[in-house]
ZAKE-877919 format. One record per residue: residue number from 1; residue in three letters; x, y, z of N, C-alpha, C in turn. Coordinates in Angstrom, 2 decimals. Layout:
BEGIN
(node NUM; "ala"; (X; Y; Z); (X; Y; Z); (X; Y; Z))
...
***
This chain:
BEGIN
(node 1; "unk"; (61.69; 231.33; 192.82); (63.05; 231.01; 193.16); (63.63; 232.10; 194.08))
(node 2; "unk"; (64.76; 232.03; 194.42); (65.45; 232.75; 195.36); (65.71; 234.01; 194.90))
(node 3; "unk"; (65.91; 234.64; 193.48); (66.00; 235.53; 193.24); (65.06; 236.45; 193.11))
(node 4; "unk"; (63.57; 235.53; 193.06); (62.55; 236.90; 192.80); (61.59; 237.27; 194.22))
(node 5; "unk"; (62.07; 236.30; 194.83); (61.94; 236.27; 196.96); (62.80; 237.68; 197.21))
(node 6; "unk"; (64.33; 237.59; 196.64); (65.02; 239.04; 197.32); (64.52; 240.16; 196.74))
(node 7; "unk"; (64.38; 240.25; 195.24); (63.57; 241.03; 194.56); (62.55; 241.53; 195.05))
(node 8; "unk"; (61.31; 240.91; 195.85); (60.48; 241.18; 195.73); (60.02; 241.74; 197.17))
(node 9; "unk"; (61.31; 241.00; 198.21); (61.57; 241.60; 199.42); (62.18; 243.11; 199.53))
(node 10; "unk"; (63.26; 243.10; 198.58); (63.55; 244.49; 198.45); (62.66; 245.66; 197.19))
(node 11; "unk"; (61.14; 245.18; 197.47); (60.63; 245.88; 196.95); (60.83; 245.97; 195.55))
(node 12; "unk"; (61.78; 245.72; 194.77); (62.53; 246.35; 193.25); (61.53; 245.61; 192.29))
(node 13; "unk"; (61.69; 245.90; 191.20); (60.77; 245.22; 189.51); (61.53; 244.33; 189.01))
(node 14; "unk"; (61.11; 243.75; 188.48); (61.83; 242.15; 188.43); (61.20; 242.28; 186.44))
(node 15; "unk"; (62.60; 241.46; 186.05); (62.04; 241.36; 184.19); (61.31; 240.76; 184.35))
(node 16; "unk"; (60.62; 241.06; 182.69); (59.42; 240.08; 182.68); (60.01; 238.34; 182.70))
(node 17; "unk"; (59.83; 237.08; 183.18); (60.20; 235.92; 182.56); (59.58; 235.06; 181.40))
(node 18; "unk"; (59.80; 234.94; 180.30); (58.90; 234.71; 179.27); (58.82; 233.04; 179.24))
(node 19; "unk"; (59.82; 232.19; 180.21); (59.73; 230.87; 180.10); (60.15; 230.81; 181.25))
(node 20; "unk"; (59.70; 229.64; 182.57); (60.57; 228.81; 183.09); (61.63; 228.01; 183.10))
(node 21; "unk"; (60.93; 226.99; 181.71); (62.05; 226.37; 181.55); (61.47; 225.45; 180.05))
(node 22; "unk"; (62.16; 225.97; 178.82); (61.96; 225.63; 177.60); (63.44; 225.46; 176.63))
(node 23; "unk"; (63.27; 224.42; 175.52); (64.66; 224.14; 175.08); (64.80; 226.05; 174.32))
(node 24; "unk"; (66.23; 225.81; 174.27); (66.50; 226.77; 172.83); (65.68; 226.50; 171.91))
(node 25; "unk"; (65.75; 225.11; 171.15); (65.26; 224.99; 170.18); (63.84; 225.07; 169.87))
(node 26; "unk"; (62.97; 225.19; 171.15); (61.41; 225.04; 171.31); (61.49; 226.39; 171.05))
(node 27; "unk"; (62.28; 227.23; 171.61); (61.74; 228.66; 172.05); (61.95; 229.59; 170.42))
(node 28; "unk"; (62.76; 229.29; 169.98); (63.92; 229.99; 168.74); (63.04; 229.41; 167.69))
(node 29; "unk"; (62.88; 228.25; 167.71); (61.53; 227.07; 166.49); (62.84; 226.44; 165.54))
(node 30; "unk"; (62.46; 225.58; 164.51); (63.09; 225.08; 163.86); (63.78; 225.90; 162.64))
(node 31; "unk"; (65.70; 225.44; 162.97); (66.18; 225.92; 161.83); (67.12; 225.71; 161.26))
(node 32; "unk"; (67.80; 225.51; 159.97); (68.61; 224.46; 159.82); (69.66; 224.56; 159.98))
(node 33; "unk"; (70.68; 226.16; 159.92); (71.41; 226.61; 160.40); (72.16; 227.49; 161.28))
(node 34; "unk"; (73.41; 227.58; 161.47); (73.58; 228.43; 162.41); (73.11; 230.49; 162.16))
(node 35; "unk"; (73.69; 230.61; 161.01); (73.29; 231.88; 160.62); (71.13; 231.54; 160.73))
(node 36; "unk"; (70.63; 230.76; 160.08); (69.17; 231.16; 160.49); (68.91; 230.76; 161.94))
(node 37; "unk"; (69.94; 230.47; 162.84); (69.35; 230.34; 164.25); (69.69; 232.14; 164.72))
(node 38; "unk"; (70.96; 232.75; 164.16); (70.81; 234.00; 164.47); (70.19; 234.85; 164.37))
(node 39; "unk"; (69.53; 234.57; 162.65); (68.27; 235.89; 162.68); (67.22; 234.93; 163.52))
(node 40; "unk"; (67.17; 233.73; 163.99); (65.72; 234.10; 164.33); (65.83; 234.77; 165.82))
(node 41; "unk"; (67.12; 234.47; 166.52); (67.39; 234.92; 167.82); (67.09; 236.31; 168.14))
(node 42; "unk"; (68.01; 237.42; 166.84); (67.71; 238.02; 167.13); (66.59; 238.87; 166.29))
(node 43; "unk"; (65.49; 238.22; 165.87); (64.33; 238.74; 165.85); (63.62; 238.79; 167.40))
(node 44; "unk"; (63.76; 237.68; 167.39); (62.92; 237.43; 168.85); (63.58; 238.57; 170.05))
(node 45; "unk"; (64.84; 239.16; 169.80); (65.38; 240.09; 170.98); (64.69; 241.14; 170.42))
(node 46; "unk"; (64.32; 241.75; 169.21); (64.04; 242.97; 168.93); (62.59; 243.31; 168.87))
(node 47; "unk"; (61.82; 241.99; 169.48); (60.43; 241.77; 169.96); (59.88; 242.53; 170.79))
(node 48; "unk"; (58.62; 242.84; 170.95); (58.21; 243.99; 172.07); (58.00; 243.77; 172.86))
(node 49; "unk"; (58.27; 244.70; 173.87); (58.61; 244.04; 175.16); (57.11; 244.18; 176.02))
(node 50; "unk"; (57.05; 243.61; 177.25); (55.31; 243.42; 178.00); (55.63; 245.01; 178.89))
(node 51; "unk"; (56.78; 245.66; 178.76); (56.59; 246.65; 180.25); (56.72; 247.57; 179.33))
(node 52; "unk"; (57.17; 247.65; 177.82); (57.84; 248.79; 177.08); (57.22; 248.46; 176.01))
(node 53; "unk"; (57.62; 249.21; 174.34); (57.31; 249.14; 173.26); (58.51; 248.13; 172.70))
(node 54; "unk"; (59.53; 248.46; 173.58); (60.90; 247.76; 172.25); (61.54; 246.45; 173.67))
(node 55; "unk"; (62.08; 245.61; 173.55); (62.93; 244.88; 174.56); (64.10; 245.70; 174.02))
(node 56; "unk"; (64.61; 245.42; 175.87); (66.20; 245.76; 175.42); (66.99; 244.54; 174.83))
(node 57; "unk"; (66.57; 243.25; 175.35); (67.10; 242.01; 174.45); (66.34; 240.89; 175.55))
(node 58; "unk"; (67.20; 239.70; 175.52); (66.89; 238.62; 175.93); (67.78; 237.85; 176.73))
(node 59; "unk"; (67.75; 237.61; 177.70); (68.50; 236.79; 178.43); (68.37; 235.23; 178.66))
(node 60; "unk"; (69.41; 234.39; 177.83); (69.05; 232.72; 177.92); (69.82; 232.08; 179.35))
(node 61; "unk"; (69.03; 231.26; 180.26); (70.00; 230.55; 181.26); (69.72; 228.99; 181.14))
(node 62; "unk"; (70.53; 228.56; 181.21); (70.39; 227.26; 181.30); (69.84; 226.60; 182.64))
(node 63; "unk"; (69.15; 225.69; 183.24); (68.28; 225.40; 183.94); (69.25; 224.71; 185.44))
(node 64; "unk"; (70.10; 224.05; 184.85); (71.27; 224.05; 185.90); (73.04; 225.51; 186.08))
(node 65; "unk"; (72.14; 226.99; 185.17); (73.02; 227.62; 185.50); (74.49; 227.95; 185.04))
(node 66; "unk"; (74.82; 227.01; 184.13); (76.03; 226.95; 183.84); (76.28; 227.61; 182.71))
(node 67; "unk"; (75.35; 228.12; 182.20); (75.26; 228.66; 180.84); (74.46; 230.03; 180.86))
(node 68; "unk"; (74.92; 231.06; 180.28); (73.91; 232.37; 180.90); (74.69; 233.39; 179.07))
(node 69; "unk"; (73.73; 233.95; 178.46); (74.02; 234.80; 177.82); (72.87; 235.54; 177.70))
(node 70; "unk"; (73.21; 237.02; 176.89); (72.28; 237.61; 176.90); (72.26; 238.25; 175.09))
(node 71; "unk"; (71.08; 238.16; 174.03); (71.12; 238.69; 173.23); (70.16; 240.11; 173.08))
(node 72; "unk"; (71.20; 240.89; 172.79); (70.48; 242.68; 172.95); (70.50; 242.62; 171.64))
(node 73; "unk"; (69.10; 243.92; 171.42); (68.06; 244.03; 171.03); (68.74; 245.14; 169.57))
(node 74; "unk"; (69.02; 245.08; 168.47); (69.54; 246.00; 167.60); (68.31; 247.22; 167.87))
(node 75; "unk"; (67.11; 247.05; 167.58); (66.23; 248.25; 167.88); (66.54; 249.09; 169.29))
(node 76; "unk"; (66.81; 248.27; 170.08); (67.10; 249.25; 171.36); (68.85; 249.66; 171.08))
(node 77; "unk"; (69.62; 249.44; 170.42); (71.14; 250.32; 170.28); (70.48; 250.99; 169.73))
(node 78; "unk"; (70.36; 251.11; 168.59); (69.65; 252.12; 167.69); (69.25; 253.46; 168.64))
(node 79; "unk"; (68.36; 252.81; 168.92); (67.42; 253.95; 169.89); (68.41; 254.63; 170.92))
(node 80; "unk"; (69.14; 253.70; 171.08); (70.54; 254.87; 172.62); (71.60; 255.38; 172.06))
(node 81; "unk"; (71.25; 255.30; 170.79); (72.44; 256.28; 169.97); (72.68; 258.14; 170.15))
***
């Protein structure tokens, strides 16, 4: 896409991308509520990362864009304390 063309034109490191394009619910797995969709979220942010030992978190976008959050990583606050 267009962003990892400028990226990659201006030389810079680009995150890892762990999906193209997958539901929440594929990625997170099945769960019945909202509190167990949080721990599993943020298990999955405090997951290790492919360039590091710890992620700093996770960034979700929605595929048309309109939707963008990011869940950080309790192991990495910890650690920048």
């Amino acid at each position: 896409d267009l962003r990892h063309k400028i990226v990659e034109e201006m030389g810079l490191p680009h995150v890892p991308v762990l999906h193209e394009a997958i539901t929440l619910r594929d990625f997170v797995g099945n769960v019945d509520s909202e509190k167990e969709f949080r721990e599993a979220i943020m298990k999955l942010a405090d997951g290790e990362s492919i360039n590091n030992p710890h992620r700093e978190g996770i960034v979700f976008k929605s595929t048309d864009g309109s939707i963008i959050f990011k869940v950080i990583s309790n192991r990495y606050l910890e650690k920048k304390k």
